[in-house]
PDB file of N, CA, C and O in Angstrom:
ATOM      1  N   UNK A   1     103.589 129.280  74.176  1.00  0.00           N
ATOM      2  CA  UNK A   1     104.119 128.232  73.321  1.00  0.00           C
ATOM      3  C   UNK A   1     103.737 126.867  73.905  1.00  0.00           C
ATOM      4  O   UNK A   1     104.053 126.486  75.032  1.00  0.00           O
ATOM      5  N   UNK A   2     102.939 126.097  72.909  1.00  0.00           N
ATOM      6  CA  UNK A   2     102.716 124.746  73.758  1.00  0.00           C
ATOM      7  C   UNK A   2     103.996 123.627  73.365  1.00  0.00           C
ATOM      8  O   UNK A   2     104.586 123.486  72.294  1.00  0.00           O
ATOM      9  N   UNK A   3     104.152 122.973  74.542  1.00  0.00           N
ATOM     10  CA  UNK A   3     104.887 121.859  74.748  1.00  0.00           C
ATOM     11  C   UNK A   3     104.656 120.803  73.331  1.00  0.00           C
ATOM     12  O   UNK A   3     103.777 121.153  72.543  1.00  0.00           O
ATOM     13  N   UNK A   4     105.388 119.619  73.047  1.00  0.00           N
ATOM     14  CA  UNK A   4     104.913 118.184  72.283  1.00  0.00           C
ATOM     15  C   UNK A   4     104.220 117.807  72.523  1.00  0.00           C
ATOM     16  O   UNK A   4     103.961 117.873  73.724  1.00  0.00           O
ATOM     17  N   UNK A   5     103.140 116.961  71.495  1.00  0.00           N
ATOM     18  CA  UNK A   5     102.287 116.526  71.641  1.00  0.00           C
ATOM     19  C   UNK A   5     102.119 115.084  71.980  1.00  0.00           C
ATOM     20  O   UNK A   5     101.538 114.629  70.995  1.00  0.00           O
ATOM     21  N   UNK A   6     102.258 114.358  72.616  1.00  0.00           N
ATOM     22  CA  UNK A   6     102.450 112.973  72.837  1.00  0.00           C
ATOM     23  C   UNK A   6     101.362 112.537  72.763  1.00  0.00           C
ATOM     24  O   UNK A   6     100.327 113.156  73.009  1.00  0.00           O
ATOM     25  N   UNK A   7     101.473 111.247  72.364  1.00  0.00           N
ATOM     26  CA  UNK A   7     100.622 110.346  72.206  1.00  0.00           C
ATOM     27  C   UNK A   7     100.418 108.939  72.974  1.00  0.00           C
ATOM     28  O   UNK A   7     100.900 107.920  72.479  1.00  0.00           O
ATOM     29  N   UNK A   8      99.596 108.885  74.360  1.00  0.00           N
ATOM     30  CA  UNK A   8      99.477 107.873  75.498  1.00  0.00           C
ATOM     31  C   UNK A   8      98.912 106.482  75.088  1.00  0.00           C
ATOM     32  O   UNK A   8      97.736 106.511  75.450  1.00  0.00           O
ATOM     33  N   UNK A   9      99.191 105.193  74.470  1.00  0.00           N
ATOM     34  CA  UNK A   9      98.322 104.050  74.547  1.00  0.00           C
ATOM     35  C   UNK A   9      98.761 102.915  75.070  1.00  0.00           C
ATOM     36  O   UNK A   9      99.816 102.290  75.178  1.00  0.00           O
ATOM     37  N   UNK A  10      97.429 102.815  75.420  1.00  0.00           N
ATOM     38  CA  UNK A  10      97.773 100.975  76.768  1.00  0.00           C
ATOM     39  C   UNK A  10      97.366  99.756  75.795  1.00  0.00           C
ATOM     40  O   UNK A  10      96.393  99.364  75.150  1.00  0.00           O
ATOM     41  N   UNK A  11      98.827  99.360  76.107  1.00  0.00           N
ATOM     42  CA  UNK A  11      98.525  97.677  75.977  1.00  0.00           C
ATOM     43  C   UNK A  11      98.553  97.209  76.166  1.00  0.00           C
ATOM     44  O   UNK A  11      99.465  97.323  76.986  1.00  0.00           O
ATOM     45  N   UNK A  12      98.014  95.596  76.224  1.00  0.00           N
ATOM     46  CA  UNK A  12      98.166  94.433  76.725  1.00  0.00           C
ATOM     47  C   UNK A  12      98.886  93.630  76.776  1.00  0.00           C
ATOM     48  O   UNK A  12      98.301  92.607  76.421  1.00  0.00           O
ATOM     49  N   UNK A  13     100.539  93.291  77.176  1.00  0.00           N
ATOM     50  CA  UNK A  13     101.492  92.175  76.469  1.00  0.00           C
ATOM     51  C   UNK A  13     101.459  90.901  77.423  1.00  0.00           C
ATOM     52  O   UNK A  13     101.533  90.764  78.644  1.00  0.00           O
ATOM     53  N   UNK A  14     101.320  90.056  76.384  1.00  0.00           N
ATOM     54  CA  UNK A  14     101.393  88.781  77.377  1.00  0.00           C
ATOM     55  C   UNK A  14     102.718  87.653  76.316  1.00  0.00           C
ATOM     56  O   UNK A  14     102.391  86.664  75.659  1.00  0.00           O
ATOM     57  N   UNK A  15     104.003  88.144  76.437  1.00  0.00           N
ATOM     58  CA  UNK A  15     104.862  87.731  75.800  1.00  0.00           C
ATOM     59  C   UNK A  15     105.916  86.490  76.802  1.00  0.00           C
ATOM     60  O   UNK A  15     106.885  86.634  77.549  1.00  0.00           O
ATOM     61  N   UNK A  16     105.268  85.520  76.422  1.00  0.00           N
ATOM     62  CA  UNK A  16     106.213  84.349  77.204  1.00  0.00           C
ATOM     63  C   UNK A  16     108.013  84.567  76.838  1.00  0.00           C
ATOM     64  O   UNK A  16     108.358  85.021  75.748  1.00  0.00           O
ATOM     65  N   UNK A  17     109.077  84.155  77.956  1.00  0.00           N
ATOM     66  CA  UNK A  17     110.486  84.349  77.297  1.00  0.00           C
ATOM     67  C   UNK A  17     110.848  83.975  76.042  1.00  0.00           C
ATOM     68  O   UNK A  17     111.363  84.698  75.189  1.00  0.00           O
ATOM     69  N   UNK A  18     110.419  82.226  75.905  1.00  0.00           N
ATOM     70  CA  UNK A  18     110.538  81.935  74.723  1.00  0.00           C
ATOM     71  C   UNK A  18     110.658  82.810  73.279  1.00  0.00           C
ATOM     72  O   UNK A  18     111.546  82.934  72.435  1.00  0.00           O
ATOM     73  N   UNK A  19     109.254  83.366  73.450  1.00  0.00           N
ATOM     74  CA  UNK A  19     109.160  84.396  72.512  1.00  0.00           C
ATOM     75  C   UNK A  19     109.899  85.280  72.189  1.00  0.00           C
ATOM     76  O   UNK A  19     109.868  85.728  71.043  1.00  0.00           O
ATOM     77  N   UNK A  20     110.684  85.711  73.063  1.00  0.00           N
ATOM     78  CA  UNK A  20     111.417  86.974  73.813  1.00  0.00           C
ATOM     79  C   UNK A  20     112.819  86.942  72.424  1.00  0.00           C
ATOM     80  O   UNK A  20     113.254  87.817  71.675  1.00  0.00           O
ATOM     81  N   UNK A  21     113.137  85.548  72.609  1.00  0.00           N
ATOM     82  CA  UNK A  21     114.158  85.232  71.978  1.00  0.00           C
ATOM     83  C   UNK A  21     114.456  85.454  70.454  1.00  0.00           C
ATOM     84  O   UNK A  21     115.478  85.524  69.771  1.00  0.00           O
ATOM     85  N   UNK A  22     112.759  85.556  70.169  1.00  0.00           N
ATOM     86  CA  UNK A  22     113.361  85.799  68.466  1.00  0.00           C
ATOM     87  C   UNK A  22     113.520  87.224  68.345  1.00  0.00           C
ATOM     88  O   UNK A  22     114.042  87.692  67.334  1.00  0.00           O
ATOM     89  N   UNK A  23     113.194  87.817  69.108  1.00  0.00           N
ATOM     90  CA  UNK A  23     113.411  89.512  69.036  1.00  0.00           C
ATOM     91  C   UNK A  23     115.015  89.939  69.413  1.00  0.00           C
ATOM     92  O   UNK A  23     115.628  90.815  68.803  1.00  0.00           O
ATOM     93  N   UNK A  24     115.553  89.168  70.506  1.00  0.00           N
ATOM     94  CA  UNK A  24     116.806  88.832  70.779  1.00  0.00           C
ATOM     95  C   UNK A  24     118.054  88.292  69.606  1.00  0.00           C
ATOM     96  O   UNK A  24     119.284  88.316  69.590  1.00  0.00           O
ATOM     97  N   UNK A  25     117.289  87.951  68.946  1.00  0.00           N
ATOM     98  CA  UNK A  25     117.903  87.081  67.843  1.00  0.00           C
ATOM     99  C   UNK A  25     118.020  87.472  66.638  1.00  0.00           C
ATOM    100  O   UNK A  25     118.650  86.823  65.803  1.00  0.00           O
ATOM    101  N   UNK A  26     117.463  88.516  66.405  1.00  0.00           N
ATOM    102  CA  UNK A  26     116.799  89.337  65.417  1.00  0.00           C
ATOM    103  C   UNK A  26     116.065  88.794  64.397  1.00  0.00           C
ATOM    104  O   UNK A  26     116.059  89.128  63.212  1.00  0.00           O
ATOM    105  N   UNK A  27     115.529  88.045  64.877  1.00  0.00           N
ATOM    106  CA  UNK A  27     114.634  87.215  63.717  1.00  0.00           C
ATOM    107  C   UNK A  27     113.178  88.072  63.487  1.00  0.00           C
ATOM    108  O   UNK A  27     112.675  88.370  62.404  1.00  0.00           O
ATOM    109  N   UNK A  28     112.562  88.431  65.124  1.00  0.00           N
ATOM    110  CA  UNK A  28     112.218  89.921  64.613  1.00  0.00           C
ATOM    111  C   UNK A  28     112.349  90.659  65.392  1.00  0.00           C
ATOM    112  O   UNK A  28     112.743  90.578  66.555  1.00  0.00           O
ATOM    113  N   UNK A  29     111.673  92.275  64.159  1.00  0.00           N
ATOM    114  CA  UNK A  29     112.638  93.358  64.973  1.00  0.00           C
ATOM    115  C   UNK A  29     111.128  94.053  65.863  1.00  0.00           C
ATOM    116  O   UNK A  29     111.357  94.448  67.006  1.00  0.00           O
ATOM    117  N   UNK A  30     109.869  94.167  65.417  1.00  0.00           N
ATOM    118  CA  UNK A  30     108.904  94.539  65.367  1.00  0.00           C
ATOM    119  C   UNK A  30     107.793  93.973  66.445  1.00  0.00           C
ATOM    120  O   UNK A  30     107.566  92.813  66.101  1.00  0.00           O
ATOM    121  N   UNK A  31     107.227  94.210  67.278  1.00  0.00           N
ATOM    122  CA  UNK A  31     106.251  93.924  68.108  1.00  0.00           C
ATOM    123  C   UNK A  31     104.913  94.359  67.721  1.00  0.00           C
ATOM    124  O   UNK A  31     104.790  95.567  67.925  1.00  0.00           O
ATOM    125  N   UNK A  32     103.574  93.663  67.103  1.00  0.00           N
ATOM    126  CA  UNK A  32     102.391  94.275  67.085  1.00  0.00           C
ATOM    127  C   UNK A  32     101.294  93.659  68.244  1.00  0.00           C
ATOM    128  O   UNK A  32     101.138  92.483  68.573  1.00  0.00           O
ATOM    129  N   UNK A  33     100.670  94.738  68.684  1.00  0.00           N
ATOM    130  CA  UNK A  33     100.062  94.913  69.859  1.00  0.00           C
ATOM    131  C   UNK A  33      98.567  95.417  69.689  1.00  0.00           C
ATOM    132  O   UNK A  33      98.305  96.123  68.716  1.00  0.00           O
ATOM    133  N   UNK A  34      97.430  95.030  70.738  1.00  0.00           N
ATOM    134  CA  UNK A  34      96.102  95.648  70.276  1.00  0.00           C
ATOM    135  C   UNK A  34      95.959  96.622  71.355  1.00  0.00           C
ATOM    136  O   UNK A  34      95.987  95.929  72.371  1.00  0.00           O
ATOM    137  N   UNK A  35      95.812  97.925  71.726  1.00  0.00           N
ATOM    138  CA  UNK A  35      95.686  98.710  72.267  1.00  0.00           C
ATOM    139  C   UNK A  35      94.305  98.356  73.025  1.00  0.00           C
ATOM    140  O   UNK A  35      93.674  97.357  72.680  1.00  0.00           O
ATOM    141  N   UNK A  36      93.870  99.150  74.010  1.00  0.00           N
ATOM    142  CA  UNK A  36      93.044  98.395  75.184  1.00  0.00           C
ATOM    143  C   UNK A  36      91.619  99.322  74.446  1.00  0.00           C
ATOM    144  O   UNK A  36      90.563  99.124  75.047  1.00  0.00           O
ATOM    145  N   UNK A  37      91.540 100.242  73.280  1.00  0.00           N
ATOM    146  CA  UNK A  37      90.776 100.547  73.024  1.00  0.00           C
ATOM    147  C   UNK A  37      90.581 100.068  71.724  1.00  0.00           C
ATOM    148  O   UNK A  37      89.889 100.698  70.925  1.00  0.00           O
ATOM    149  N   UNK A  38      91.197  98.876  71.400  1.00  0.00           N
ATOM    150  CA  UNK A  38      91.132  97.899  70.176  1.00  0.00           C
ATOM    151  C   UNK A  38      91.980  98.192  68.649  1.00  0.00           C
ATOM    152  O   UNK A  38      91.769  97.614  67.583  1.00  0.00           O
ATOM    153  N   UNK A  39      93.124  99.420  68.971  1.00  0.00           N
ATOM    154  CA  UNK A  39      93.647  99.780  67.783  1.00  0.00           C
ATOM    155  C   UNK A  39      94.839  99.041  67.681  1.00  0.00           C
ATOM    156  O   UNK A  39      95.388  98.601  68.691  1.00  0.00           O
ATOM    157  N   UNK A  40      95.340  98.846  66.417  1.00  0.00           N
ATOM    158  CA  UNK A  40      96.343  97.642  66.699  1.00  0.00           C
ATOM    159  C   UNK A  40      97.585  98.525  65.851  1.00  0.00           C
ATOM    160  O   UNK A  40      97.524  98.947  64.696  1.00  0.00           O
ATOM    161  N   UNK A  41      98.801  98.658  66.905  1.00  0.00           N
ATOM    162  CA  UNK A  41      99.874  98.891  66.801  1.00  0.00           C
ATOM    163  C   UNK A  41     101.016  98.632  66.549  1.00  0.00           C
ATOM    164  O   UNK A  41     101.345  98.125  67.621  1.00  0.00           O
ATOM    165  N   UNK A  42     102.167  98.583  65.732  1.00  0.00           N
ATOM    166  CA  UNK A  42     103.470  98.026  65.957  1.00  0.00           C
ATOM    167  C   UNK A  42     104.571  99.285  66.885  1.00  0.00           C
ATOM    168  O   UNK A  42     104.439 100.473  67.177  1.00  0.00           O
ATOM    169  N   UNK A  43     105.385  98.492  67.054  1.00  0.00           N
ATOM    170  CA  UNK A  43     106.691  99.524  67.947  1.00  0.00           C
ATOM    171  C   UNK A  43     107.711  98.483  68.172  1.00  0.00           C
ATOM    172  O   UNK A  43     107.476  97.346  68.582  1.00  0.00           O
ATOM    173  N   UNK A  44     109.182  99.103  67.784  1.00  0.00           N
ATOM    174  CA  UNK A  44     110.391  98.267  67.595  1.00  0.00           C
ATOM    175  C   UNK A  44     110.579  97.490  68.990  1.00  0.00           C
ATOM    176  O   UNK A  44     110.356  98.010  70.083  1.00  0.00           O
ATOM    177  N   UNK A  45     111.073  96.018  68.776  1.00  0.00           N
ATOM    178  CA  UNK A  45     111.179  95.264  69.768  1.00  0.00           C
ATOM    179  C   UNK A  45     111.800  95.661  71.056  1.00  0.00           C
ATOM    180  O   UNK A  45     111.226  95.659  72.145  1.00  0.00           O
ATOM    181  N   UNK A  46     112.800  95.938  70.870  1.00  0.00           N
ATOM    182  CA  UNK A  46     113.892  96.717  71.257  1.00  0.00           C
ATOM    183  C   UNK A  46     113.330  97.597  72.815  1.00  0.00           C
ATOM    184  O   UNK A  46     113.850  97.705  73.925  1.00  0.00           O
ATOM    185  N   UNK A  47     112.241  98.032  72.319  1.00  0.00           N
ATOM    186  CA  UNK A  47     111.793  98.927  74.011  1.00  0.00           C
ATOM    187  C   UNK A  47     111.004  98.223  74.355  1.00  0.00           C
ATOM    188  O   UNK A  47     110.004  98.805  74.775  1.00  0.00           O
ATOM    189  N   UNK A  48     110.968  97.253  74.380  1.00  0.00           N
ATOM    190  CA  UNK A  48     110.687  96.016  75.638  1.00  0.00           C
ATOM    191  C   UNK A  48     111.988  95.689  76.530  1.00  0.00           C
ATOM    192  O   UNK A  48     112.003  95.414  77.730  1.00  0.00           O
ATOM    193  N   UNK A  49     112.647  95.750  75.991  1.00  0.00           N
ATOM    194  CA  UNK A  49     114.240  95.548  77.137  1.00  0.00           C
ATOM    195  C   UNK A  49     113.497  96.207  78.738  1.00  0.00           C
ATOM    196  O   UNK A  49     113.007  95.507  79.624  1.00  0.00           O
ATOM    197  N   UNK A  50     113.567  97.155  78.736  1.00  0.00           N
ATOM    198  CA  UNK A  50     113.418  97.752  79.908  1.00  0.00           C
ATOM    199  C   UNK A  50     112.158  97.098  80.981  1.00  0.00           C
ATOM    200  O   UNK A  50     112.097  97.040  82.209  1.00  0.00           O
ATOM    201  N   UNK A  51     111.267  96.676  79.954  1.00  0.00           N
ATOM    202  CA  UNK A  51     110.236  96.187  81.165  1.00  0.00           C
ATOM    203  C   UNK A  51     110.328  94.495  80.789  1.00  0.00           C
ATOM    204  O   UNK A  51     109.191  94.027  80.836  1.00  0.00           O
ATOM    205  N   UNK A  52     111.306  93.507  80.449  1.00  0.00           N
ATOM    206  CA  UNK A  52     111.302  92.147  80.495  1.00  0.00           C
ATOM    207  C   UNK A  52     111.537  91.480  81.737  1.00  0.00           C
ATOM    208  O   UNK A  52     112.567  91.856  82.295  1.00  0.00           O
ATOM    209  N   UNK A  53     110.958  90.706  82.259  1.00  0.00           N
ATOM    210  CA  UNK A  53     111.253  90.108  83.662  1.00  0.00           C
ATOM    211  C   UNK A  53     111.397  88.756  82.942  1.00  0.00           C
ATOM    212  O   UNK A  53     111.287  88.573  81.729  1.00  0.00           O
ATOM    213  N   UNK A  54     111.760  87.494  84.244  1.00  0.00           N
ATOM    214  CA  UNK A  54     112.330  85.814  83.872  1.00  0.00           C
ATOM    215  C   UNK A  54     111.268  85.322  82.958  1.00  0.00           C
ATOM    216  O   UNK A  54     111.373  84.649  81.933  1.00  0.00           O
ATOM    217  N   UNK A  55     110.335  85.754  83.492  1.00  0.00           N
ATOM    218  CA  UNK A  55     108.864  84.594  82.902  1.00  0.00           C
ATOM    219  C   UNK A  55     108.777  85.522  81.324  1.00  0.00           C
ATOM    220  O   UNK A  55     108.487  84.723  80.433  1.00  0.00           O
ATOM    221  N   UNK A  56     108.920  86.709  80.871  1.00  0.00           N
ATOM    222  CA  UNK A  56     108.602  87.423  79.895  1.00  0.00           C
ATOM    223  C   UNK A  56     108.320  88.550  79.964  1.00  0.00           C
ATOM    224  O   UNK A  56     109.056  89.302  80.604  1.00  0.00           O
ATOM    225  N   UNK A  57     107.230  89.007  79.364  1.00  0.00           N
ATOM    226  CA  UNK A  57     106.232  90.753  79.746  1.00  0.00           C
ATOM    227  C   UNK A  57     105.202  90.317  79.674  1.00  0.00           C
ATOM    228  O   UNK A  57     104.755  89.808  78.646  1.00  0.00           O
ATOM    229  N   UNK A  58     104.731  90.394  80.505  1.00  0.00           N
ATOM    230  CA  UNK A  58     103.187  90.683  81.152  1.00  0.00           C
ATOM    231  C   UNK A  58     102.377  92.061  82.114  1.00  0.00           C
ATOM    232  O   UNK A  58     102.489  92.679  83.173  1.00  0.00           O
ATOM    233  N   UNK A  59     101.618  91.987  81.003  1.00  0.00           N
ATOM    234  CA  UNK A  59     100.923  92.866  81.872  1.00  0.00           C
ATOM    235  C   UNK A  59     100.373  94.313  81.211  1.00  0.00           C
ATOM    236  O   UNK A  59     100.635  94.467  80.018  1.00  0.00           O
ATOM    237  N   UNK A  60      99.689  95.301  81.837  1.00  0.00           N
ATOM    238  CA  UNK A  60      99.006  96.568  80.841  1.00  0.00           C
ATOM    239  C   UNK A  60      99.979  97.441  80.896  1.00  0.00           C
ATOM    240  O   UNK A  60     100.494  97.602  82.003  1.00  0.00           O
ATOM    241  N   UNK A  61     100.555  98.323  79.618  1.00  0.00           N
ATOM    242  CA  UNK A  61     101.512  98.999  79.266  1.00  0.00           C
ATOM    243  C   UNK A  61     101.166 100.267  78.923  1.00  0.00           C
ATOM    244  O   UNK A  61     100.021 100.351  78.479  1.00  0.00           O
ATOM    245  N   UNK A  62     101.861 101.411  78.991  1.00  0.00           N
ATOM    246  CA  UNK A  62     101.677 102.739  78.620  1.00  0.00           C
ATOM    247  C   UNK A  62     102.837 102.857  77.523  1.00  0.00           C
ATOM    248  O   UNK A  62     103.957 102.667  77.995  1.00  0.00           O
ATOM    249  N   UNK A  63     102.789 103.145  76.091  1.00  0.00           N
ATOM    250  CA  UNK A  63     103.600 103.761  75.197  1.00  0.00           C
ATOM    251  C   UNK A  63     103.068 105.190  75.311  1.00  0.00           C
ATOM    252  O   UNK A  63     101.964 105.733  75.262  1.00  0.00           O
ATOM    253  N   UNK A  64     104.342 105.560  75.482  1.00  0.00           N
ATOM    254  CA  UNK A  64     104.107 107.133  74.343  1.00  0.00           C
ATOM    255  C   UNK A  64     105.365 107.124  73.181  1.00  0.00           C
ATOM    256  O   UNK A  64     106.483 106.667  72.941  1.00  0.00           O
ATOM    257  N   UNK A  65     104.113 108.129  72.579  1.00  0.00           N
ATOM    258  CA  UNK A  65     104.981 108.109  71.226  1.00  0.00           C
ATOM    259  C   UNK A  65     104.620 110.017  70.891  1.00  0.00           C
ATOM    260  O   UNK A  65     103.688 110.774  71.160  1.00  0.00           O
ATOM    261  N   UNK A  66     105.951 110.147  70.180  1.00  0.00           N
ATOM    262  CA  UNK A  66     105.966 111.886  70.018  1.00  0.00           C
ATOM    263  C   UNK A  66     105.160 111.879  68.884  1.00  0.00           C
ATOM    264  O   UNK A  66     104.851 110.886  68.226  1.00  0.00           O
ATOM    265  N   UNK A  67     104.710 113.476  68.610  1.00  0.00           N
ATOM    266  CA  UNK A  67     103.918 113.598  67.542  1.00  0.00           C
ATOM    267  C   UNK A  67     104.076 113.420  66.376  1.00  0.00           C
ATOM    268  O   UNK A  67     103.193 113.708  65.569  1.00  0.00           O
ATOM    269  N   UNK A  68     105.899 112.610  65.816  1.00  0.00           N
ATOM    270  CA  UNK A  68     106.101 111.986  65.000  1.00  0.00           C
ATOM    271  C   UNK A  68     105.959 110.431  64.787  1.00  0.00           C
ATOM    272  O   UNK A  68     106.290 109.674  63.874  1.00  0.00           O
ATOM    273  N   UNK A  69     105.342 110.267  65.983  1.00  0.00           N
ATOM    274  CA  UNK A  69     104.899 108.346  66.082  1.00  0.00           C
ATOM    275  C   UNK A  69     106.256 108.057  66.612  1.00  0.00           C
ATOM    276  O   UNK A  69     106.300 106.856  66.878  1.00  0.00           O
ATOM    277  N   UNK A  70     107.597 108.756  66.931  1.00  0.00           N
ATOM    278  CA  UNK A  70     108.545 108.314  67.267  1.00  0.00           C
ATOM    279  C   UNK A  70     108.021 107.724  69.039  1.00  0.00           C
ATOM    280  O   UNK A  70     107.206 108.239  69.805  1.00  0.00           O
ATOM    281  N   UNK A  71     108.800 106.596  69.197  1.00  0.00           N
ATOM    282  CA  UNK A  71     108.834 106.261  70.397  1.00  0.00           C
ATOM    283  C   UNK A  71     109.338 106.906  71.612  1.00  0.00           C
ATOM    284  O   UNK A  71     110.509 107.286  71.598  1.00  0.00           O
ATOM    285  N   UNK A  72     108.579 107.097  72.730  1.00  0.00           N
ATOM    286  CA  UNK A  72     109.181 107.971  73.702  1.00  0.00           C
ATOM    287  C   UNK A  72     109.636 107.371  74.957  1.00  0.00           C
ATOM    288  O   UNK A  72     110.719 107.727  75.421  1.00  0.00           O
ATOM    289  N   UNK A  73     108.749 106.292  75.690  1.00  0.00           N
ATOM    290  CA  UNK A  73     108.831 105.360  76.520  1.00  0.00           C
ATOM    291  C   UNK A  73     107.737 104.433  76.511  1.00  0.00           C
ATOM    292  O   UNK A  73     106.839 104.453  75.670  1.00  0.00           O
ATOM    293  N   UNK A  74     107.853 103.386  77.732  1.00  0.00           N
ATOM    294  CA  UNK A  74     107.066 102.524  77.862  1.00  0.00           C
ATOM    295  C   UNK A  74     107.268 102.429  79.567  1.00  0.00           C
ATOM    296  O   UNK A  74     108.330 102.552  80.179  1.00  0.00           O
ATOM    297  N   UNK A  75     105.849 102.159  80.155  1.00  0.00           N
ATOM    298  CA  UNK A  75     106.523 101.959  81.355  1.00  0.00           C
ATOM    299  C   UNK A  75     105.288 100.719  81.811  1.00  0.00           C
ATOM    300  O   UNK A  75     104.333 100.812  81.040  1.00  0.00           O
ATOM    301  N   UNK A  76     105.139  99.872  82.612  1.00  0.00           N
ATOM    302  CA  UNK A  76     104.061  98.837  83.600  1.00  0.00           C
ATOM    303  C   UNK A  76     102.712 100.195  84.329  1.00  0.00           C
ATOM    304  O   UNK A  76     102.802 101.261  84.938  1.00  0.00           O
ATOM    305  N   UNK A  77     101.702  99.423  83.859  1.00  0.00           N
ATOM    306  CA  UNK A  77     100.809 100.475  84.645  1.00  0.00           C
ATOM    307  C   UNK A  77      99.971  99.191  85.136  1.00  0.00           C
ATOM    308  O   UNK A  77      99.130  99.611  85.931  1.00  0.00           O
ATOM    309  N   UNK A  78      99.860  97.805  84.987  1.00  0.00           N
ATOM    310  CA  UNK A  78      99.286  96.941  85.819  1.00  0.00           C
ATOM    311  C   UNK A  78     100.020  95.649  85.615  1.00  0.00           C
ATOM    312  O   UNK A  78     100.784  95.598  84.651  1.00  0.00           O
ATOM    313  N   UNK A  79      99.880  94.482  86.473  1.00  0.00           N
ATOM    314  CA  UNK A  79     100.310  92.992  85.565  1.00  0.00           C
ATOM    315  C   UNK A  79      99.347  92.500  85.386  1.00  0.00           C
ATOM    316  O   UNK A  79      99.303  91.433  84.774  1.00  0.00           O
TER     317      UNK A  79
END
Protein backbone atom coordinates (compact mmCIF):
# COMPACT_ATOMS: atom_id res chain seq x y z
CA UNK A 1 0.00 0.00 0.00
CA UNK A 2 1.62 3.29 -0.92
CA UNK A 3 1.71 6.18 1.46
CA UNK A 4 0.18 10.13 0.20
CA UNK A 5 1.27 11.66 -2.35
CA UNK A 6 2.70 15.04 -1.54
CA UNK A 7 3.53 17.59 -3.40
CA UNK A 8 7.24 19.53 -2.59
CA UNK A 9 7.62 23.36 -4.04
CA UNK A 10 10.21 26.08 -3.30
CA UNK A 11 9.63 29.49 -3.05
CA UNK A 12 10.92 32.58 -2.93
CA UNK A 13 9.27 35.08 -0.24
CA UNK A 14 10.58 38.32 0.19
CA UNK A 15 7.57 39.80 2.29
CA UNK A 16 8.53 43.07 4.21
CA UNK A 17 6.34 43.36 7.87
CA UNK A 18 4.51 46.08 6.56
CA UNK A 19 3.04 43.83 4.19
CA UNK A 20 2.55 41.27 6.77
CA UNK A 21 -0.18 43.42 8.12
CA UNK A 22 -2.77 43.25 5.57
CA UNK A 23 -2.86 39.51 5.89
CA UNK A 24 -3.11 40.20 9.69
CA UNK A 25 -5.89 42.39 9.06
CA UNK A 26 -7.66 40.39 6.82
CA UNK A 27 -7.62 42.55 4.10
CA UNK A 28 -5.99 39.59 2.51
CA UNK A 29 -6.41 36.17 3.03
CA UNK A 30 -4.27 34.69 0.07
CA UNK A 31 -0.49 34.76 -0.70
CA UNK A 32 0.65 34.27 -4.51
CA UNK A 33 4.11 33.12 -5.00
CA UNK A 34 6.45 32.06 -8.13
CA UNK A 35 7.88 28.74 -7.45
CA UNK A 36 11.77 28.50 -8.12
CA UNK A 37 10.85 26.48 -11.21
CA UNK A 38 8.67 29.49 -12.41
CA UNK A 39 5.06 28.11 -11.57
CA UNK A 40 3.04 30.56 -9.86
CA UNK A 41 1.07 29.56 -6.83
CA UNK A 42 -1.41 30.78 -4.23
CA UNK A 43 -1.67 29.27 -0.46
CA UNK A 44 -3.74 30.82 2.49
CA UNK A 45 -1.91 33.57 4.34
CA UNK A 46 -2.31 32.13 7.42
CA UNK A 47 0.78 29.45 7.10
CA UNK A 48 3.15 32.04 7.06
CA UNK A 49 2.59 32.56 10.86
CA UNK A 50 5.02 29.97 11.63
CA UNK A 51 7.98 31.14 9.63
CA UNK A 52 7.44 35.29 10.20
CA UNK A 53 10.41 36.90 11.87
CA UNK A 54 10.64 41.20 12.93
CA UNK A 55 11.85 42.29 9.49
CA UNK A 56 9.06 39.85 7.64
CA UNK A 57 9.71 36.41 5.53
CA UNK A 58 12.50 36.08 3.71
CA UNK A 59 13.99 33.67 2.16
CA UNK A 60 13.60 30.00 -0.04
CA UNK A 61 10.61 27.98 1.22
CA UNK A 62 9.43 24.37 0.98
CA UNK A 63 5.41 23.93 0.77
CA UNK A 64 3.93 20.74 0.71
CA UNK A 65 0.72 20.24 -0.22
CA UNK A 66 -1.36 16.72 -0.07
CA UNK A 67 -2.59 15.20 -3.14
CA UNK A 68 -5.64 17.27 -2.64
CA UNK A 69 -3.57 20.65 -3.04
CA UNK A 70 -4.50 20.79 0.67
CA UNK A 71 -1.74 22.44 2.61
CA UNK A 72 0.59 20.35 4.65
CA UNK A 73 3.51 22.55 5.88
CA UNK A 74 5.98 25.06 5.13
CA UNK A 75 9.26 25.14 6.54
CA UNK A 76 12.90 27.77 5.69
CA UNK A 77 15.26 25.78 3.48
CA UNK A 78 17.56 29.02 2.85
CA UNK A 79 17.38 33.03 3.62
Amino acid sequence: MRGPMYQRLHVVLKIPAYQLLYYYEGEVDTVAATTTDGRIIHFPANVLRSVVQNQGVYGTFELVFDENHKFVSIRRVSD
